[in-house]
C-alpha positions in Angstrom: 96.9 65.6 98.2 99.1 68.1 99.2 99.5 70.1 102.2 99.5 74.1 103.0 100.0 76.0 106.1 97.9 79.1 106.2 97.0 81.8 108.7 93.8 84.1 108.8 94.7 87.4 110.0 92.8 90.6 110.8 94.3 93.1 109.5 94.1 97.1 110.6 93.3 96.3 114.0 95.1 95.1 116.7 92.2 92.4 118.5 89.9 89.4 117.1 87.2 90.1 114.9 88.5 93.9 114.2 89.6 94.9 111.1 89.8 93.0 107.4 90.3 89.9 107.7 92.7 87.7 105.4 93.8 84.4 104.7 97.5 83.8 104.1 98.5 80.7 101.9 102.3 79.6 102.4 104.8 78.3 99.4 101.7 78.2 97.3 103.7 79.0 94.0 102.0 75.4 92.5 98.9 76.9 92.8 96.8 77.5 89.7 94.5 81.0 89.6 91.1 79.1 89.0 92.3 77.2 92.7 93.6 80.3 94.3 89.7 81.8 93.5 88.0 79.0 94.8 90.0 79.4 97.7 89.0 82.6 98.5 85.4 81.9 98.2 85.5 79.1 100.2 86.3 81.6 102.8 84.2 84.0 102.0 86.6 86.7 102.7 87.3 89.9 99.9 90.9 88.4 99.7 93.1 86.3 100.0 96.9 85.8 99.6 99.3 83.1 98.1 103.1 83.3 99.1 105.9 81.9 97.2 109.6 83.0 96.2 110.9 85.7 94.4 114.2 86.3 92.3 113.8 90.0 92.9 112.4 90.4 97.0 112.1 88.6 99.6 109.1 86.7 99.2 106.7 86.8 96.6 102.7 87.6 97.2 99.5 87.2 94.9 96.5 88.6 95.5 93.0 87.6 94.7 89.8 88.0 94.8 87.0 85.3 94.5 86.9 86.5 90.6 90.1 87.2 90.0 94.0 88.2 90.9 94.7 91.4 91.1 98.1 93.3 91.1 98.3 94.5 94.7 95.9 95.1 98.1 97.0 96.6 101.1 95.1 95.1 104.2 96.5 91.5 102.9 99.5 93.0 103.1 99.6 94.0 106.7 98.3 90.6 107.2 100.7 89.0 104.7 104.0 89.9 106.8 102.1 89.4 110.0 101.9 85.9 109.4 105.5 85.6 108.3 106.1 87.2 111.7 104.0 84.9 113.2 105.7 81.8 111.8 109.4 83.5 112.7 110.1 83.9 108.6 111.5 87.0 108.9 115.1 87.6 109.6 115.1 91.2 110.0 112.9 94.5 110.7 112.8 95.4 106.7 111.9 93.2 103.7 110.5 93.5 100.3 107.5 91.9 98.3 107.2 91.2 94.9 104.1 92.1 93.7 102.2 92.6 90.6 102.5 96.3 91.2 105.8 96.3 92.0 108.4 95.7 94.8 106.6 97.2 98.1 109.3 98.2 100.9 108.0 97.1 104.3 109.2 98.3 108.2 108.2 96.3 111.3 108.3 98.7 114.5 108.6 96.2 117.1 108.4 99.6 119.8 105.0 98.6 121.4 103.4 95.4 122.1 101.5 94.7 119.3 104.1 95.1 115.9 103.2 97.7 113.5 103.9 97.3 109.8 104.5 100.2 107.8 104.8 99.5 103.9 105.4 101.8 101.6 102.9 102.1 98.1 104.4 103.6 95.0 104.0 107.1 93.9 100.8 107.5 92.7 99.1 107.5 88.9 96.5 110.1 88.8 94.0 109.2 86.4 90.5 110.8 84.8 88.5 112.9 86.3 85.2 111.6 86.0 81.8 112.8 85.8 80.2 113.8 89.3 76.5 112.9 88.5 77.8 109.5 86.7 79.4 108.9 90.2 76.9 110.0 92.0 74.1 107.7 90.5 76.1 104.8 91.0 75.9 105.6 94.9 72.3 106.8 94.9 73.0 110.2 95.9 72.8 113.5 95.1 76.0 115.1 92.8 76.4 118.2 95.8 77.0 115.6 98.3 80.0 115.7 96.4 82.6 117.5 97.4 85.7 117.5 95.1 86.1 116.2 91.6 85.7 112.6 91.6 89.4 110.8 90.1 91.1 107.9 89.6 93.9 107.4 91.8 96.3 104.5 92.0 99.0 103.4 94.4 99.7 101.0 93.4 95.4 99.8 92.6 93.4 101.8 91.2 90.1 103.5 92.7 87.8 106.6 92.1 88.3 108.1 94.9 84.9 110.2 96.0 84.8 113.0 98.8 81.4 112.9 100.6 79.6 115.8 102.2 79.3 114.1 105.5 78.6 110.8 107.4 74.9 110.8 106.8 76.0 110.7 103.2 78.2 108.1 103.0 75.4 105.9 105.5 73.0 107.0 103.1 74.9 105.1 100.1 73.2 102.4 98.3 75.0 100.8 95.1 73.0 100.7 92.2 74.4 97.5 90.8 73.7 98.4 87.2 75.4 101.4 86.4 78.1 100.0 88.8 78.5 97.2 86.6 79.0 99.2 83.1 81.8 101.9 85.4 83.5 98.7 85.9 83.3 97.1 82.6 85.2 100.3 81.5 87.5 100.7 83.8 88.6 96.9 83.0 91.4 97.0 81.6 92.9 99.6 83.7 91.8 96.8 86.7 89.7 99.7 87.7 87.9 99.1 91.3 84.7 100.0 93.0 84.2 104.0 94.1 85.9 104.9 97.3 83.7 106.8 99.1 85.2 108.8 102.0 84.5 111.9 104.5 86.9 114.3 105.7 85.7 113.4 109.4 86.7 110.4 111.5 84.9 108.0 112.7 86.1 108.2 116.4 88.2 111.2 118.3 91.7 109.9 116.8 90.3 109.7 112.9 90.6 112.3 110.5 88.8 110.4 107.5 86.5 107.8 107.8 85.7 105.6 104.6 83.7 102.8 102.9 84.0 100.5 99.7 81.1 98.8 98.9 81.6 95.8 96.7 80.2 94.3 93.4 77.8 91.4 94.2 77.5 88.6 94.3 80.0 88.5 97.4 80.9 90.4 100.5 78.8 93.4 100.3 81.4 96.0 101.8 84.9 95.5 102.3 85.9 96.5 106.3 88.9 98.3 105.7 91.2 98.8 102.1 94.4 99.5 102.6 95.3 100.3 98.8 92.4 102.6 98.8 93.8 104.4 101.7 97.1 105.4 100.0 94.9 106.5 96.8 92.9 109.1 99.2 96.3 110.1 100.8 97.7 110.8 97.6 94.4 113.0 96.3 93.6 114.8 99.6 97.7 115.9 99.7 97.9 116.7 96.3 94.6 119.1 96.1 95.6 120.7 99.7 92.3 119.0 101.5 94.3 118.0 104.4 96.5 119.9 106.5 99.3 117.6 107.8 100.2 114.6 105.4 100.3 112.5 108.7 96.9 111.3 109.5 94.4 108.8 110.9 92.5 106.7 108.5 89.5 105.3 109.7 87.0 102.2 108.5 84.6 99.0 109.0 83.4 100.6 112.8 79.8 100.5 110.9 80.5 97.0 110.6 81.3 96.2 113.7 84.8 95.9 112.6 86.9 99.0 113.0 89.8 99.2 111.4 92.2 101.9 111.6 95.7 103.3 109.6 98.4 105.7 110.5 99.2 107.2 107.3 102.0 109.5 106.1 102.4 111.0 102.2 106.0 111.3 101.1 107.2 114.0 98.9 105.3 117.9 98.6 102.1 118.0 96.8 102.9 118.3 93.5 105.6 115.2 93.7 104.1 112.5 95.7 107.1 109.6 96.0 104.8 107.2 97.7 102.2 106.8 100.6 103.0 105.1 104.2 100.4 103.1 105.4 100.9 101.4 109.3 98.6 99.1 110.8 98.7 96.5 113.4 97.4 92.7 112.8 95.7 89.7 115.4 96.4 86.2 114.0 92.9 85.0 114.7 94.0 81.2 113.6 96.3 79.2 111.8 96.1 75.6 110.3 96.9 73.2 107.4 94.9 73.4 104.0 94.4 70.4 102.1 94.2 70.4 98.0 
């Protein structure tokens, strides 16, 4: 038997029970995939991640989901480096992760009470465009509560990301599981993700978007906040001049009763994107010792 320290963290939120939450697996390089997944749906969290060393950053991070590792995810990063902070890992405000989608730069601001991490997602891959009624039957909606071509976007993960009408659209969504399952069966081997489904309206004062992913069964139904996502919409609202100011307020989970919430900033003019800063905060809800 051997022995693991792990942390679960909410991620995107700065008290208990806000947020995404995410369990954090320490010098778990001996771990197998078909482990790691079980891992995760022991928890029954979206995802989990599994630290070990790198030859090339700082640490190394894997991510996964109860079926299967993916190459990057952003709220288990916030939470990823929040637990190193919690276990005094770090030896400086900056470090790097090795990921599957690359080395991801990451600042700590340490200028408030709660520390903010800021990482830094690659420039993104603009993908298809892809067919608005397609979309909007997988969401049981109408194709003019669409408001912008729906496209793949990646920053690193890839999502369709979809522009909603309004909020009483994107409450009004309801996954039809089917045609869901044949959009992701071709989108497989680009490690395609569920539709991003987001308004151009916060949910509180401070937001200026307000989002939701809802998930393939079986499983979490809706994933409270999705960090990779968020630097996907960044990337398409900048680069097709839907927002203003490429600083802004992503918002997420508050129908959940777990709001989560990003300060997010696009780098580079619309047309050049050079990557997508995404801050949140974190809580360390609880750590322990995992036992395989």
């Amino acid at each position: 038997m051997t022995a693991y320290q792990i942390d679960w963290v909410d991620a995107f939120c700065d008290v208990p029970f806000g947020g995404n939450g995410c369990a954090v697996v320490h010098d778990a390089g001996d771990l197998s995939a078909d482990v790691c997944m079980k891992f995760v749906q022991e928890t029954s969290l979206v995802e989990c991640t599994f630290l070990e060393p790198s030859l090339n950053a700082d640490f190394k991070v894997r991510y996964f989901l109860a079926s299967k590792e993916i190459p990057f995810a952003g709220h288990p990063t916030i939470a990823t480096v929040m637990s190193l902070l919690h276990r005094d890992k770090l030896q400086s405000d900056t470090l790097t992760l090795e990921t599957g989608a690359g080395v991801v730069h990451v600042e700590i601001d340490t200028a408030f009470d709660r520390p903010r991490i800021i990482m830094t997602q690659i420039a993104p891959v603009f993908g298809a465009e892809l067919d608005v009624a397609m979309i909007a039957k997988i969401g049981n909606i109408s194709p003019q509560d669409i408001i912008a071509p729906p496209q793949v976007v990646s920053t690193g993960l890839p999502f369709t990301i979809v522009i909603l009408r309004d909020h009483d659209v994107l409450r009004s969504l309801r996954l039809d599981h089917a045609l869901l399952d044949k959009y992701l069966d071709a989108g497989a081997k680009l490690n395609l993700m569920e539709p991003f489904w987001a308004t151009l309206e916060g949910a509180s004062e401070i937001g200026d978007t307000f989002s939701r992913l809802l998930l393939k069964q079986p499983g979490p139904v809706e994933d409270p906040f999705t960090g990779s996502a968020t630097g996907a919409l960044a990337s398409y609202l900048w680069s097709r001049d839907l927002i203003e100011d490429r600083n802004f307020i992503a918002e997420q989970g508050h129908w959940l009763g777990r709001p989560g919430m990003a300060q997010v900033q696009v780098l580079g003019p619309q047309k050049a994107i050079s990557g997508v800063r995404v801050a949140g905060s974190a809580h360390v809800l609880m750590s322990g010792t995992l036992y395989l």
